[in-house]
N, C-alpha and C positions, 0 to 999 in steps of 0.2 A: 504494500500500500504506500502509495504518494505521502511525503510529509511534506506543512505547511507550518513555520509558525511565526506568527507577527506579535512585535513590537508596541505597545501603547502607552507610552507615558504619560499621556496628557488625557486620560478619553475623558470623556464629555457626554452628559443629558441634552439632546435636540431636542428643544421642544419647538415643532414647526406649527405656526399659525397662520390659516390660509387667509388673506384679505387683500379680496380682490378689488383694483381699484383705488391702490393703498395713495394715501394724500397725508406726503407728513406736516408734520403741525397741524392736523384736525383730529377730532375724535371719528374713528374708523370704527364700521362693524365688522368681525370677524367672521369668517364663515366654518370653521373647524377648528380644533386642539389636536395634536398628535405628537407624543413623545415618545423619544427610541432613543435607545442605547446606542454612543456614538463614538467618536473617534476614527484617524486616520486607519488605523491598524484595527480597534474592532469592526469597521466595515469592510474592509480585505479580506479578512475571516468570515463574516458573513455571508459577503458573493462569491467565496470559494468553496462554501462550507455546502450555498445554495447550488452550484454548479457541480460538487463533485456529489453529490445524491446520485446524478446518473453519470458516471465516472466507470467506464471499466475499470476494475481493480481496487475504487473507492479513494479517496481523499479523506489522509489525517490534517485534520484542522485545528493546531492550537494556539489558543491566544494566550499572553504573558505581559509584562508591565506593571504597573501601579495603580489602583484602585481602591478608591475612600471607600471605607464599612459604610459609614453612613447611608449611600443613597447605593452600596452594590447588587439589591436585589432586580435593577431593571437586567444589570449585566448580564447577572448571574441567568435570569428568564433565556435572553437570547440565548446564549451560550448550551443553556442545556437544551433548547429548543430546537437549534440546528446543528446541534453532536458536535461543539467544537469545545474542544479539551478545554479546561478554565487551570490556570497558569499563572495566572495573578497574583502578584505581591499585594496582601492586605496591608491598608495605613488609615493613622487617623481620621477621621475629616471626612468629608464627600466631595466626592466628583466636581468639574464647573459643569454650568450648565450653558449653553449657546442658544440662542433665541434667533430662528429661520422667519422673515416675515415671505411669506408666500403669494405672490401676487399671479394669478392664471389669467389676469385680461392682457399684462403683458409680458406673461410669462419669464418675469425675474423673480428673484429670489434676493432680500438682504440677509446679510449674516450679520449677527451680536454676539461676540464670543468673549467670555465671561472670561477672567485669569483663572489658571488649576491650583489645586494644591503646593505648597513649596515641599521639594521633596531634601532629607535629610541625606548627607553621608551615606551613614546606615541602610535607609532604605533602598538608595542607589546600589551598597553594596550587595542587599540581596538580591536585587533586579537581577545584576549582576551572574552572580551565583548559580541562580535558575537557569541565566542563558547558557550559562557554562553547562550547567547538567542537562540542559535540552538541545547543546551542540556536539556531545558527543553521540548521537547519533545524527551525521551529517544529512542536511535537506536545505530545501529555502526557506530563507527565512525574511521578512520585511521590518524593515524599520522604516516608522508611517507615522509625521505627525508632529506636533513641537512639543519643544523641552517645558517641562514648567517649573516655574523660578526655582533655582538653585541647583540646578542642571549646566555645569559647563557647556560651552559651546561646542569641546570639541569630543563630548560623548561619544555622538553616532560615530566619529573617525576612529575612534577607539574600537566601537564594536565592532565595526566592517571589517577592521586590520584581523583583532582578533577570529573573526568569524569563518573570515577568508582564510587562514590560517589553518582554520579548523577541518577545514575541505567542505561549506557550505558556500551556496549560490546567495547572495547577498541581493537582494532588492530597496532602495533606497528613496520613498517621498514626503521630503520634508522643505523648509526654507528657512529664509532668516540667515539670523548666524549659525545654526546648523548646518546650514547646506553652505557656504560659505569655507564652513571649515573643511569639511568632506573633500568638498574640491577640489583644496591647494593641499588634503592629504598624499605621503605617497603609495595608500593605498587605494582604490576606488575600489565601489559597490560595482560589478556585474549588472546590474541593473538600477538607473536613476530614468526618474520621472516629476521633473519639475515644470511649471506652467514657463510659457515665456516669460513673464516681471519675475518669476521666480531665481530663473537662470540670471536676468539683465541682472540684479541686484547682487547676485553672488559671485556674479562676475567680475561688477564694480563697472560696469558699459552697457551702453542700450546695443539691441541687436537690434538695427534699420532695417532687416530683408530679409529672405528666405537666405541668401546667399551666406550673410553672415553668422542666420542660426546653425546652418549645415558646417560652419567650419567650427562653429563651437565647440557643437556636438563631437566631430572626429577628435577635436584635441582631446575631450574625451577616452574618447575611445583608444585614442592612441595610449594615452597614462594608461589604462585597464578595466577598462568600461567594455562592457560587451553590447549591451543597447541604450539608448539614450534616445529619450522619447520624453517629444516639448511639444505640450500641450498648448494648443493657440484660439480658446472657444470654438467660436462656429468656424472658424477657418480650419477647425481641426485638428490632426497631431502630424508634428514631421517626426518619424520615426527612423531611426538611424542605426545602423549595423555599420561590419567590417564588408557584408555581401552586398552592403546596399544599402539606398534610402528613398524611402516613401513617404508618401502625405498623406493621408485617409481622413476623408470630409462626412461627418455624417452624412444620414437623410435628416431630413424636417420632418420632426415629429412636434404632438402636443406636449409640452414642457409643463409636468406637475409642481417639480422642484431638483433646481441646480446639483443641493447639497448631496454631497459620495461622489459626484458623474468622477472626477480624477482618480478617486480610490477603485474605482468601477473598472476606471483601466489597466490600472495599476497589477487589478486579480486579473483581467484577463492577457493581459502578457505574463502576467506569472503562469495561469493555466497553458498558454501556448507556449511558454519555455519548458513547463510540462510534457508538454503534448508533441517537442520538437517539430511545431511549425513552421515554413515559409515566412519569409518575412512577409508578404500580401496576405497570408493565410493570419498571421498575428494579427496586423494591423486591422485585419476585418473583426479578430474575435474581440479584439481590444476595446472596440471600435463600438461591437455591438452590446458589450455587455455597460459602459457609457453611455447610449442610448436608450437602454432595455430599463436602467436604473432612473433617469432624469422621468419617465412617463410613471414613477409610481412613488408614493413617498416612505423614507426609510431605505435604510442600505438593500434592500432586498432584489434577487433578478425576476425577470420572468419565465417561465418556461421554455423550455431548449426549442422547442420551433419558433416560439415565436422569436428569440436570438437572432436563429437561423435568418430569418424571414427580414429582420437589421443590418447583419452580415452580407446579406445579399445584395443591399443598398447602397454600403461603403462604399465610396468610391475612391479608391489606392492607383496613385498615379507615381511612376517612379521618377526622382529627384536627381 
């Protein structure tokens, strides 16, 4: 059986409120409440956890990180809900929470996101600890998300080094000074997936063209990066290899809500590095499980044809 296991230092309560026709500075009616267990890394686990159900040979799905007592019963629901191993360092306190306001007349989405927990020495070092005993049996693994205060910036660069070391496939979506540091490490994650402002900023330069993203990206890949895939909204993702590069533009669909669509892609190039993919073959699955996610609210996919039936849409044009 396939192993998965993602990273969440920072997760977070979504509580997404639909209001449509949202007018700020006035008092707005809502038209829904909806709250899900969240984070970079427990949505990764989520849409892997929902895709390997029908998985020949099954998908082990475990999630690990930092998690308040306080409010961890919505986690703990998902998790056992969709088989995915619970791995989590108990702490103090409870979770942040982030507040999605959901707008369907023009289908945006705000984000609120609340500060997490401050994580101690200590609890870093059991984090720690856990990954250590969840790396000796090698697999992929994602580190998905920001640090919350009291988290050096150059963690994730630590992990990766260690990880890689370990003889694990490293997945990497994060920003800030996290990713920042990762970068100028001399090791890189196998796999990084930051949005374009994500990359401009950790780069310390704006990327003006497609031209300039694609040379970024190689430097990448040349330090040790194996894909590197920059997400650009509806312009969609230039995805980049050592065989090649592509751009994969959704279809237009009805947009429910934004929140997950990058962590959406994030599992579906995990699945297709899984799955030893084509590179068009990734960029479609990547592509559709992005799409599959924004049409429903909550990290959740939808069913394998209807995937399918996104995937078929993609349009992957090579770069």
């Amino acid at each position: 059986m396939t192993r998965v296991v993602t990273l969440t230092l920072n997760p977070a309560l979504d509580m997404t409120v639909r209001v449509d026709g949202l007018r700020l500075g006035e008092v707005n009616g809502g038209q829904s409440l909806q709250t899900d267990a969240g984070g970079k890394g427990v949505n990764v686990a989520s849409f892997l956890a929902d895709w390997g159900r029908d998985e020949p040979g099954g998908l082990d799905v475990t999630a690990t990180g930092l998690l308040g007592a306080a409010n961890a019963a919505p986690f703990e629901a998902l998790l056992r809900g969709k088989g995915i191993t619970d791995a989590f360092v108990r702490v103090p306190g409870a979770a942040r929470v982030g507040v999605k306001l959901s707008d369907h007349t023009t289908q945006e989405t705000t984000d609120i996101n609340l500060p997490g927990l401050s994580a101690t020495p200590e609890q870093l070092e059991a984090v720690r600890a856990r990954l250590r005993e969840l790396a000796a049996r090698p697999g992929v693994f994602v580190l998905a998300g920001s640090l919350p205060p009291g988290v050096p910036a150059e963690l994730y660069a630590e992990l990766v080094a260690e990880l890689r070391a370990a003889g694990s496939y490293v997945a990497l979506d994060t920003s800030g000074a996290a990713l920042t540091s990762v970068l100028k490490a001399p090791v890189l994650p196998q796999l990084v997936k930051p949005n374009i402002h994500e990359l401009e900023a950790a780069l310390g330069r704006p990327l003006t063209g497609e031209a300039e993203v694609l040379a970024a990206a190689r430097d990448l890949l040349v330090r040790g990066a194996q894909l590197v895939a920059v997400s650009q909204g509806e312009q969609g993702a230039l995805i980049v290899t050592a065989a090649g590069a592509v751009r994969a533009r959704p279809p237009r669909v009805q947009v429910v809500s934004t929140v997950g669509a990058g962590d959406a892609m994030v599992a579906g190039l995990v699945a297709s590095h899984l799955a030893g993919l084509s590179l068009p073959d990734a960029a479609r699955r990547a592509t559709s499980f992005s799409v599959g996610n924004i049409t429903r609210l909550g990290a959740h996919l939808p069913p394998r044809a209807e995937l399918g039936g996104y995937a078929a849409q993609v349009q992957v044009s090579a770069v």
